[in-house]
C-alpha positions, 0 to 999 in steps of 0.5 A: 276400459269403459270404452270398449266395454262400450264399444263392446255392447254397441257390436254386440247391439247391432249384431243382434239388431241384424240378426232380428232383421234376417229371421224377420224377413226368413219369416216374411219370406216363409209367410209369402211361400205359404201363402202362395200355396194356400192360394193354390190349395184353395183354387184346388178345393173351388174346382172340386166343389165346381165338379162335385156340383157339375157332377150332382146334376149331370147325375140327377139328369141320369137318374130321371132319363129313363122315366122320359117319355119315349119318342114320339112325344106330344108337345106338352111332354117335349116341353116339360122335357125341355123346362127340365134340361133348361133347369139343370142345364141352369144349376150347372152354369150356376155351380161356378156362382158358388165359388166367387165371393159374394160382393158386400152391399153397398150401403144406401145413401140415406136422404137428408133430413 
């Protein structure tokens, strides 16, 4: 009698043992789901904040187009107007920039003593 009673707890143990490792890995496989749609949901935001910057300059680029100077120009004024289009031509390459993670710093080797 004691010996099945025995016989009847260990089952009963490794039943429930056996049914923690199955949700524990439902769980896991959940967590490996959510997480591949986090990444996608991020990569989703990182482009739209790239067009959203892209699209601010292009923009700022439009705003001041009608206060160029009209053809023929001098070449003073053909400079500025390049500087300008060089500088926003320069923030747009420089919205992917904002995107990436920055790199931690390397600490500095200190000199011994």
């Amino acid at each position: 009698m004691v010996k099945r009673r025995i016989v009847i707890a260990f089952a009963a143990m490794v039943a429930l043992f056996v049914a923690i490792l199955v949700g524990f890995s439902l769980i896991l496989l959940n967590e490996r789901d959510l997480g591949k749609q986090n990444k996608e949901r991020i990569q989703d935001i990182q482009q739209s904040r790239i067009d959203s910057c892209v699209k601010t300059y292009r923009s700022i680029h439009e705003v001041f187009l009608p206060f160029f100077p009209p053809p023929p120009r001098t070449k003073k004024q053909q400079a500025n107007l390049d500087k300008f289009n060089t500088k926003i031509t320069t923030l747009m390459q420089g919205c992917m920039a904002q995107t990436n993670p920055k790199k931690p710093k390397k600490p500095k080797k200190s000199k011994g003593t």
